[in-house]
N, C-alpha and C positions, 0 to 999 in steps of 0.2 A: 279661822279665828284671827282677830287684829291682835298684833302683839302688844298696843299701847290703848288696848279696849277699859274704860273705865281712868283712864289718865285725864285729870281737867289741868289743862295749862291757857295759863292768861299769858295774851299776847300784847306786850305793851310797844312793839318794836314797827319801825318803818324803814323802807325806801328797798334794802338787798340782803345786807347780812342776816339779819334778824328775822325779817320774812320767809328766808330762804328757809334757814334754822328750822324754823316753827312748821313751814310745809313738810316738813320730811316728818316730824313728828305728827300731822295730822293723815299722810296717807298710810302710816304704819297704826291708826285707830285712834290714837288723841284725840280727845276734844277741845278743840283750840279757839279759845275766842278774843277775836281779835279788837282791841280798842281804841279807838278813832277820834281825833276832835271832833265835832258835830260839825263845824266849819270848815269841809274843804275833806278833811280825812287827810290818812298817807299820803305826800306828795308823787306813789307811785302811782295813781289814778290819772295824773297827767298822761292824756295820752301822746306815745310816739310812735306809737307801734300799733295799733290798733285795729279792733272789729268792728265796725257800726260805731262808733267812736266810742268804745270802750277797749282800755289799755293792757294789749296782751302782758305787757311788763308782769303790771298788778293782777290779773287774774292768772297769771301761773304761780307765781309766788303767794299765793293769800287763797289756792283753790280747798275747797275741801274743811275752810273754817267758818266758824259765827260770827257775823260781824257784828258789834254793837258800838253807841255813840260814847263819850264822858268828860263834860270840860273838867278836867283837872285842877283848874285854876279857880275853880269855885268848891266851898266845904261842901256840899252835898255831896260834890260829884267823887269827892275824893275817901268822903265816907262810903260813897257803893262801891269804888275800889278797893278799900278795906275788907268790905263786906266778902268780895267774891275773892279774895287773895284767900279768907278764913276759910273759902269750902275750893280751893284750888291746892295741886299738887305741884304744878313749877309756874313759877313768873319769867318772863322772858324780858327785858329792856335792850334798849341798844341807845340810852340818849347819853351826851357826852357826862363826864365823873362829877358828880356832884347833884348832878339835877335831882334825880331818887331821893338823895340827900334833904335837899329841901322843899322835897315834896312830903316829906318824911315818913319815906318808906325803904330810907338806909336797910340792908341785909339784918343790923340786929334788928329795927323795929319791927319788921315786916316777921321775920324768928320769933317776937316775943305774940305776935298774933299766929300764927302756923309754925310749931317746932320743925315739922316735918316739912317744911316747904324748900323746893329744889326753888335754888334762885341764880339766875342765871346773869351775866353782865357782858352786852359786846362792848368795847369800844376802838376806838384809835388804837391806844398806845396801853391800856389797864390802867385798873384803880391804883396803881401806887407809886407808877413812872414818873421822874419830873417832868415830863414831857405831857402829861396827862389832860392838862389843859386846854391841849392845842387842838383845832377841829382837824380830824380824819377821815379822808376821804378814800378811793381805790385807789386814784393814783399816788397819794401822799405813802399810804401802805406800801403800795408797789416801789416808791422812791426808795422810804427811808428803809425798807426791809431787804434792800440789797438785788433785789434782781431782777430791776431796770439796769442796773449795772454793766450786767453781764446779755441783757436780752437787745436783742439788734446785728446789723452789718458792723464787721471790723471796721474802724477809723468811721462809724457813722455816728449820732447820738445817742445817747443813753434812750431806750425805747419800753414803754408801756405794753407789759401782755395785753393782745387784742380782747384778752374778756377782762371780769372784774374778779380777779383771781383774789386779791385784796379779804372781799366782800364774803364769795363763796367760799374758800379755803378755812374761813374763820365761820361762817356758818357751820359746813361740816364737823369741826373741831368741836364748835358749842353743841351741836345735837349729839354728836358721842360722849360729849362729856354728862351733856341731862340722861342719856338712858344708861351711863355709869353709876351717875348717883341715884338714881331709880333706883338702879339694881343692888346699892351698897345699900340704899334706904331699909331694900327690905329683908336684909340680914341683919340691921343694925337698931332698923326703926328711928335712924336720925334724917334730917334733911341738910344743907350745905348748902354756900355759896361757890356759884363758876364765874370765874375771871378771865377773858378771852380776849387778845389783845388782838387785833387786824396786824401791827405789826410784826409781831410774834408769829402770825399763823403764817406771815410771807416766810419769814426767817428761814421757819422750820422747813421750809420744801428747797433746800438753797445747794442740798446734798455734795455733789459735787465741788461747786463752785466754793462751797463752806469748806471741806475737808480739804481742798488745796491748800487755801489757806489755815488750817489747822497744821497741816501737817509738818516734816524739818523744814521744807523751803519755804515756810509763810508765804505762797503765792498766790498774787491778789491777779484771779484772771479779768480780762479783758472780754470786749463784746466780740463775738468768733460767728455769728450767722448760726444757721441751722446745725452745724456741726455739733458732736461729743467735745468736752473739754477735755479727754485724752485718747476714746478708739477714735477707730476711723478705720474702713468709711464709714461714716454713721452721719450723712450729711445729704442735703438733699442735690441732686444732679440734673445736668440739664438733657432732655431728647430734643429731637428733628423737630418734634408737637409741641411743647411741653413740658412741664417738670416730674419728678417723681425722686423717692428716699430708697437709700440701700443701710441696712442697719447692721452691719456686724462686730464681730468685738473680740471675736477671736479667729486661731490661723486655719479652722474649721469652714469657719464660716467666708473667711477670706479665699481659699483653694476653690470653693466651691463657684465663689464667682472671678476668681482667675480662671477658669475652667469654660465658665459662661459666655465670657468673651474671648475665647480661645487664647490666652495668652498665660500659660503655662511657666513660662520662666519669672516671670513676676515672684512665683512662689520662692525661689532660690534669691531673689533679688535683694542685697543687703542693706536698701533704705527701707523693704516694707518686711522684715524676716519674722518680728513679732508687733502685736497691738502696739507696744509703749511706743517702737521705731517708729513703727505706721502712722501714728500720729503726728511724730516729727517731722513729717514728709509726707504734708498733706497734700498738700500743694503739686507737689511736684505728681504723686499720687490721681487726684482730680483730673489734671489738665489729660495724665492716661484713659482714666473712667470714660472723660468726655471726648475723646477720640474713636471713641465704641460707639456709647451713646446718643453721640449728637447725629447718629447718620441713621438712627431707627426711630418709631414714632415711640410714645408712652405707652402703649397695647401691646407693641410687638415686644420692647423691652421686659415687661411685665409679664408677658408669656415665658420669655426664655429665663429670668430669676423664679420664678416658678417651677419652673422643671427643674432646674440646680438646686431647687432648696435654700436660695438664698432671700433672705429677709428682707423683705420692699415691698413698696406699695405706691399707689397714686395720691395725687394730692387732692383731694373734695373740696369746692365748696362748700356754700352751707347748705344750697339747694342738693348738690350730691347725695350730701352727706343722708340730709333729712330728706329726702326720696328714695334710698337707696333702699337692695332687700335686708341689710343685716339692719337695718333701722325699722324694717316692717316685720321681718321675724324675730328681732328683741321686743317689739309693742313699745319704744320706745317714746311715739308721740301718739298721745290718745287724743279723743274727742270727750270733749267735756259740755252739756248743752247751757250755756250760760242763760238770762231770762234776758239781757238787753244783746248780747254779740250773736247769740244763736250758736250753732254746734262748733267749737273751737279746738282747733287743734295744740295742745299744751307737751309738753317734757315729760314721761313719767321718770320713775322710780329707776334707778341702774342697779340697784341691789334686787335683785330674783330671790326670793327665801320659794323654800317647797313647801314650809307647813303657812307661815307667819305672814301670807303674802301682804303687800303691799297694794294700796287702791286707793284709786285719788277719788275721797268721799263725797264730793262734788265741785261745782262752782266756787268763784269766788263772791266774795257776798255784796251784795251793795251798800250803798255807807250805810251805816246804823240799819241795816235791814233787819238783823237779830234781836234788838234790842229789848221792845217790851217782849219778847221770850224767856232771854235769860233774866230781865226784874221778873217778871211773873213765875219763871220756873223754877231757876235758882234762890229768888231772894221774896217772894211772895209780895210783891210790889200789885196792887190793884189800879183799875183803868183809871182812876181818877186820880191815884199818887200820879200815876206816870204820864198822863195828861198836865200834872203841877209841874214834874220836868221839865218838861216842851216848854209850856210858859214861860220858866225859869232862864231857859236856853243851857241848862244843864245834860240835857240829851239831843 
């Protein structure tokens, strides 16, 4: 049984955040229909990444939903958006604050046609920031949300997480936030608006780097490489081959690879005696690690913290990663048979439920491929209105 079976959510959203959002809600049973200029569609269609020149980008983030046409910018088209918002459960947007607005389908109007309607908003910076104005991108998120600050080599520049942590991070927040008020809906029977800011959602994951400076010493850290801002070791290390991480955080976890490397006195040693020390003498710390280290390959290192129980691993790729067996026994990348890419390997689902499973409902859709479906199904539109659309260049 799909857990969001009989859920209609309109998909007003393009390019990451928004998309992403709305796939999670369509492989958990949503029916999600996605709406498109008729000219061009989501600029995720461009392809960079591509099958047959169709855009992996776009067809992972958009698999699984309907896709249909609707110029906006003409009354028709904005009247079959009313129309299908009346028999829909959530609206999904991500265009910058305002626009909704004057499309005038602001949170109350859109309310005064579906009381019950879950109405969801990404943006930049949210509806109420003076900042709100301003266009928001991943990197802009990742700036002003503080941890490009902290991400990079000591004394290097301020450095961009290599995904769009921005984009997804606020996606995920917006989809737990819509099957919140689902679930508040139906104890309540009311619906709500969701306000999600991209830089908000950086903020929030800032944990450490936040609470230093929350804390007595208001301390604003600096960029430290792969390192913990206070264990250690918890950093990555270099071998003979290669690199690889040693993760530990306490004096448990420390004996055990003082032990690894036969160097026993370490433990008595009073620059590394507990975590907070151990930190403070990092340095001096490392340059020992890597006196082990640099003289065995990644394999053999890996073998012998494996036997001590000590906490490491190797570094993947992406090809590693996604050929690997924990990536083929999680099912983590499925095949999906698109109608123009052909059998495509796509991302599933990282949440495993035992009853409620997750399943990527198909393909992504081609521009307006859904279209006369949902007029026909949803709103009893006949071949010859929807033939007057086309004309019109309204679909």
């Amino acid at each position: 049984m799909s857990a969001l079976k009989n859920i209609k959510v309109l998909d007003l959203t393009r390019v990451l955040s928004g998309p992403f959002c709305t796939s999670i809600l369509a492989d958990m049973g949503a029916e999600v229909i996605k709406v498109e200029h008729p000219m061009g569609g989501d600029g995720a269609r461009e392809p960079s990444a591509a099958v047959n020149g169709e855009s992996l980008y776009f067809m992972s983030l958009n698999r699984g939903k309907k896709g249909i046409t609707l110029n906006l910018k003409e009354k028709k088209g904005l009247e079959i958006l009313k129309s299908l918002i009346k028999k829909s459960d959530v609206i999904v947007e991500n265009f910058r604050p305002g626009v909704m607005e004057k499309l005038g389908l602001s949170y109350p109007k859109v309310k005064e046609m579906n009381p019950g309607i879950i109405y969801a908003s990404i943006s930049g910076f949210g509806q109420d920031s003076p900042m709100k104005h301003l266009p928001a991108f991943d990197l802009v998120a990742q700036a002003m949300g503080g941890i490009m600050s902290v991400n990079g080599q000591k004394g290097a520049p301020p450095t961009r997480v290599g995904v769009s942590l921005g984009d997804t991070s606020t996606a995920l927040y917006t989809a737990f936030g819509i099957v919140t008020a689902l679930f508040n809906r139906e104890k309540t029977g009311q619906g709500q608006s969701i306000d999600v800011s991209m830089v908000d959602s950086v903020f929030s994951l800032l944990e450490m780097s936040l609470f230093s400076y929350l804390g007595d010493d208001k301390k604003v850290l600096d960029r430290m490489g792969s390192r913990h801002p206070t264990s250690y070791p918890y950093d990555v290390f270099e071998a003979k081959d290669g690199y690889f991480t040693i993760a530990t955080f306490d004096n448990t976890g420390f004996s055990r690879l003082c032990e690894a490397m036969g160097r026993f006195e370490l433990m008595e040693d009073e620059r590394f005696l507990t975590d907070t020390i151990r930190g403070k003498n990092d340095t001096a710390l490392k340059e020992i690690i890597h006196s082990w280290s640099k003289e065995l390959a990644v394999e053999q290192l890996l073998d012998i913290l494996e036997q001590a129980r000590v906490p490491s691993s190797p570094i993947y790729n992406i090809q590693q990663i996604a050929e690997s067996d924990h990536i083929k026994a999680r099912e983590m990348l499925v095949h999906v048979d698109h109608p123009v890419a052909g059998p495509t390997r796509i991302p599933a689902m990282p949440v495993k439920f035992s009853q409620t499973k997750a399943t990527i409902q198909g393909p992504s859709p081609l521009l307006g491929e859904h279209t006369k479906e949902v007029l026909k199904n949803e709103l009893g539109f006949d071949d010859q209105a929807i033939d007057e659309l086309v004309d019109n260049k309204i679909i």
